[in-house]
C-alpha positions in Angstrom: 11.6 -14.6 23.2 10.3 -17.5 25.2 11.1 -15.4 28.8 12.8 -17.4 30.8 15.2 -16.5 32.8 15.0 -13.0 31.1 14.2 -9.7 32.9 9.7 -9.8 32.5 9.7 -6.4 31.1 12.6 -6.6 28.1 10.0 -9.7 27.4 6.9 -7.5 27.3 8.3 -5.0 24.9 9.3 -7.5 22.1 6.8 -10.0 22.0 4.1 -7.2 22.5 5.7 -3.8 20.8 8.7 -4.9 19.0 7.4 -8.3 17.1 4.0 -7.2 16.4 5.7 -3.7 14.7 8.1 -5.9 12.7 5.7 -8.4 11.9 3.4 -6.0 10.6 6.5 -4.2 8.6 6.6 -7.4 7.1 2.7 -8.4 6.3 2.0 -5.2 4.9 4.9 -4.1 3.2 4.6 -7.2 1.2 0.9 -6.5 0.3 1.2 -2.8 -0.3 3.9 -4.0 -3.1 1.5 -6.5 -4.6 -0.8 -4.1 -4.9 1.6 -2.2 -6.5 2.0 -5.0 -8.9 -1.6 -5.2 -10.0 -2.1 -1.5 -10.6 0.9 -1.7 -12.8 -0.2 -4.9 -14.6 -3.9 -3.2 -14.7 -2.9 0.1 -16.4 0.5 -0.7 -18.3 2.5 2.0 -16.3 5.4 1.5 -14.3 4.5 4.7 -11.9 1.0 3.3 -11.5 0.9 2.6 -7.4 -1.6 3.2 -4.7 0.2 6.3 -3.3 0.5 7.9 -6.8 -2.9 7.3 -7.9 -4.6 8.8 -4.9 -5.9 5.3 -3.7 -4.2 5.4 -0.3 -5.1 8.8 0.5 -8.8 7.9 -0.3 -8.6 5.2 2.1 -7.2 7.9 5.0 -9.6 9.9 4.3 -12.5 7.2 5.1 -10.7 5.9 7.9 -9.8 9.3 9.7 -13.5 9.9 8.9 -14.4 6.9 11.1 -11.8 7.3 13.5 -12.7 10.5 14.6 -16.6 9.8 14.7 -16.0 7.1 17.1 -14.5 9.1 19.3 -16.6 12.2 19.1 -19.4 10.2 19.8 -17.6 7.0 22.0 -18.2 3.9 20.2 -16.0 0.9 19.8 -14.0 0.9 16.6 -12.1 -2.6 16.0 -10.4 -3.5 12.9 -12.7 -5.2 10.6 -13.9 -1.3 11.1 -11.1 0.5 9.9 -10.6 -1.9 7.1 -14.0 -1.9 5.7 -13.9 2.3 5.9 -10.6 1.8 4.0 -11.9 -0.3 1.2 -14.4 2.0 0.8 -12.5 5.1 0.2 -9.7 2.7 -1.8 -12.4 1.3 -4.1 -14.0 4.9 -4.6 -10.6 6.7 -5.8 -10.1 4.0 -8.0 -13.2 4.4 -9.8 -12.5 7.5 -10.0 -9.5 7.4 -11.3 -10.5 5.0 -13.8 -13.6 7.4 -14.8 -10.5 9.5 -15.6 -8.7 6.8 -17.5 -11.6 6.9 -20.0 -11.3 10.6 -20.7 -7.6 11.3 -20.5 -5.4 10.6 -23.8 -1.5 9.4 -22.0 -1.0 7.7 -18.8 1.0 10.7 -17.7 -2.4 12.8 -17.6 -3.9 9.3 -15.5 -1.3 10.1 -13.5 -1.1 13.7 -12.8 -4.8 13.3 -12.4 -4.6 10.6 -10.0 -1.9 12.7 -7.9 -4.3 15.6 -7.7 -7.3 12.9 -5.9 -4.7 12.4 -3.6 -3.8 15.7 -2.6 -7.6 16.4 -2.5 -8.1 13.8 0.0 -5.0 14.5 2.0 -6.6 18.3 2.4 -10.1 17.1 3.4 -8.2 14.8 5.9 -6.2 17.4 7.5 -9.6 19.8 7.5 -11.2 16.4 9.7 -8.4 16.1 11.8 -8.6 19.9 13.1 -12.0 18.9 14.3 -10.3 16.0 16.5 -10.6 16.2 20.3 -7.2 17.2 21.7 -5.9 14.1 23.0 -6.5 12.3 19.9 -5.0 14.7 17.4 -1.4 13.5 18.3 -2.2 9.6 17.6 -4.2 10.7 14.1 -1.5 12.8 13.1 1.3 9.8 13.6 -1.5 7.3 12.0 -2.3 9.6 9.4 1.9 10.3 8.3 2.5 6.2 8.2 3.5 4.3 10.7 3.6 0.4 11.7 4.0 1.2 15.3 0.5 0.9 16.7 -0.4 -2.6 15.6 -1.2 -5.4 18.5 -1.6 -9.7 18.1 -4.9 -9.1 17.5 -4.5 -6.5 14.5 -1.7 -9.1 13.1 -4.1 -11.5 13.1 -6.4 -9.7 11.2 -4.3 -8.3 8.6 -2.7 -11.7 7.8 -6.3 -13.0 7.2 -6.7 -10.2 4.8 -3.4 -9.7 3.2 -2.8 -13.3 3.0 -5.6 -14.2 1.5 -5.5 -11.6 -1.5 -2.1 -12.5 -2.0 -3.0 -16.3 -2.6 -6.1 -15.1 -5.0 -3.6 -13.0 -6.6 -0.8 -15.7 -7.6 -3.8 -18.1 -8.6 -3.8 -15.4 -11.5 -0.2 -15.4 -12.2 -1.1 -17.0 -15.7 -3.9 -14.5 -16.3 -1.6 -11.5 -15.2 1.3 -12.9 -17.9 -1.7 -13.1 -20.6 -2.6 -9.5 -20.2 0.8 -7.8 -20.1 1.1 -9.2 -23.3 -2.4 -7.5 -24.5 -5.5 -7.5 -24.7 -6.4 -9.3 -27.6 -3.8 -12.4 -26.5 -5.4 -12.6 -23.3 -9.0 -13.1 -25.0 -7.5 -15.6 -27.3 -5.8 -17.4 -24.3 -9.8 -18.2 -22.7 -9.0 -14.6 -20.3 -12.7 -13.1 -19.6 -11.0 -9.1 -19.8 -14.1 -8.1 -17.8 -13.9 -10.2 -15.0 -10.1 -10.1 -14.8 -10.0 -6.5 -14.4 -12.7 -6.4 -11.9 -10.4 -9.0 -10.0 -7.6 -6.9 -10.2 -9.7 -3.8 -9.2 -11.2 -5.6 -6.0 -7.6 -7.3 -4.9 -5.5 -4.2 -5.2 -8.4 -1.6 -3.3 -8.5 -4.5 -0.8 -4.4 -4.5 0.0 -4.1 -0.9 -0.2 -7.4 -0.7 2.6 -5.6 -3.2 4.9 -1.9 -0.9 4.3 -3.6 2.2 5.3 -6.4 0.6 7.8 -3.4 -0.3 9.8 -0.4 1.4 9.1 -1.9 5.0 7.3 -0.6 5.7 3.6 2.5 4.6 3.0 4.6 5.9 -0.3 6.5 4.6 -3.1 6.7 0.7 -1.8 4.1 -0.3 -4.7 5.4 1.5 -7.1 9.9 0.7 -6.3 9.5 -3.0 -4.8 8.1 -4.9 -7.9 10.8 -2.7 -10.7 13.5 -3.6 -7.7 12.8 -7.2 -8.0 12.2 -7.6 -11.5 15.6 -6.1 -11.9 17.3 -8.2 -9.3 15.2 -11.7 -11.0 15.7 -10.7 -14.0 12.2 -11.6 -15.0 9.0 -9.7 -15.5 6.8 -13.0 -15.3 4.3 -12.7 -12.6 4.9 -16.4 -11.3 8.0 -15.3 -9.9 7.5 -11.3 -9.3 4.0 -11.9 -7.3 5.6 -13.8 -4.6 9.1 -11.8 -5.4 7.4 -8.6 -5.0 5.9 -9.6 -1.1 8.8 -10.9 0.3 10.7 -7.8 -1.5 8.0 -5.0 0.0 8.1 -6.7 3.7 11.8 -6.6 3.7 11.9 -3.2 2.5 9.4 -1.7 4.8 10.9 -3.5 7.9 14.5 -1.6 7.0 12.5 1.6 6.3 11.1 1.1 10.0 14.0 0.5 11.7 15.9 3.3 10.0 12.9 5.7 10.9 12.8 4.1 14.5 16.2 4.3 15.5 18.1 7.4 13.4 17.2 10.3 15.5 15.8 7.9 18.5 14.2 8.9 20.5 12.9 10.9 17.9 10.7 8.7 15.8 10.8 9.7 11.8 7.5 8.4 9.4 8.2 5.6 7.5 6.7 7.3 4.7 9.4 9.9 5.0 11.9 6.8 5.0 10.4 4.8 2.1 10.2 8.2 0.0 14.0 8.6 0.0 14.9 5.2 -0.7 11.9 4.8 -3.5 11.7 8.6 -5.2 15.0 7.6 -6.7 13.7 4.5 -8.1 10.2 6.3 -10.0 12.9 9.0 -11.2 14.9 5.9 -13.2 12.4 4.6 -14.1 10.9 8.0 -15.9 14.4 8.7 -17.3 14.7 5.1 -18.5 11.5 5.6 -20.2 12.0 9.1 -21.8 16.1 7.3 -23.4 13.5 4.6 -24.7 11.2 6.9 -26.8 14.1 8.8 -28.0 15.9 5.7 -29.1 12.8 4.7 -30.9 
């Protein structure tokens, strides 16, 4: 790590490829499962995630959009770019979907309806990418399956800023979270301004699933498996301990799920989201089945 008396090169490709791609495993692992977290708190369904609701693949559509603009027509792109394009296309799927929310009757309609968005922007991503110059259709097509492979110091930097700072915002409202799981009409009583909270919880989770796919491209299952993985394993659903929980769970699992797509067919490099969706399809089936015995029961 520090480079003496170690070969220069070996010392090049981990500080500059392997620690920044492990680093930003870690940083946006952790924030793609808090936002996870807040979409779940927000609509009272364990399935809810940005990958399932559409909201990741809204922000690849707005960044592919950008991404291939500035290099049809050659200008600089950096990453305060790529995220604003992604909160963008975040925030606007999740108005959508909550337009939808207002009309549909069951979460599993909010659901279904928030799959279709997502393969609606998947398809108009796929129709922009065909229009890409040839030597940039290989690096949107790896950006645009999910990968953690492309960041630099200076992208690390950025997304800690970002990712960091949501996730501070987000366990300052810990107590506010706890108050609303319980209802709203408790929350109200406990001094919660239901308005203002949910636009809170609205603005944090569009702005850590824009920095995820800004950085890393969409990325499934992690919000949704993390936080039911570690409430299982704390045994708590308080969001005190599940916020922080539910980062340090996401980054772990996303730096496994890149090492296992890095290094099982090397040099052959899989998507993580191919990775994450085999170890966290398993998990939403569980929790569907766990669901479906509970109504029964009842």
């Amino acid at each position: 790590l520090t480079g003496h008396n170690a070969d220069q090169s070996a010392h090049r490709i981990i500080m500059d490829i392997r620690m920044p791609r492990a680093l930003s495993a870690l940083i946006l692992g952790g924030g793609l499962s808090v936002s996870g977290f807040l979409l779940q708190s927000f609509f009272r369904n364990p399935i809810a995630g940005p990958f399932v609701l559409g909201i990741s693949s809204g922000a690849k559509l707005t960044v592919a959009l950008i991404m291939i603009t500035s290099l049809r027509y050659g200008f600089a792109m950096n990453s305060w770019m790529m995220i604003g394009a992604a909160f963008a296309g975040a925030l606007l799927c999740m108005m959508t979907v909550l337009l939808f929310s207002g009309k549909v009757r069951n979460m599993a309609q909010l659901v279904i309806s928030g799959v279709m968005i997502g393969y609606i922007c998947s398809a108009l991503t796929d129709f922009a990418v065909t229009f890409a110059d040839d030597a940039n259709i290989v690096n949107l097509h790896n950006w645009s399956k999910g990968s953690f492979s492309g960041a630099d110091w200076q992208d690390i930097r950025v997304m800690s800023v970002m990712i960091f700072t949501a996730f501070i915002l987000t366990f300052l409202l810990s107590k506010p979270i706890g108050a609303y799981q319980l209802g709203e009409a408790y929350a109200e009583n406990m001094g919660v301004n239901i308005r203002t909270f949910r636009v809170f919880l609205i603005l944090l989770s569009s702005i850590l699933s824009a920095c995820v796919t800004a950085f890393a491209g969409p990325v499934s299952f992690v919000g949704i498996a993390v936080p039911h993985l570690m409430k299982g394993m704390f045994g708590t659903s308080k969001p005190v301990v599940l916020i922080p929980a539910a980062f340090l769970g996401g980054g772990v699992f996303c730096m496994g799920c890149d090492l296992i797509a890095r290094m099982l067919f090397a040099p052959q490099e899989l998507s993580v989201s191919t990775v994450t969706a085999v170890f966290g399809a398993p998990v939403v089936i569980y929790i569907m089945l766990h669901r479906a015995k509970e109504r029964s029961m009842s």
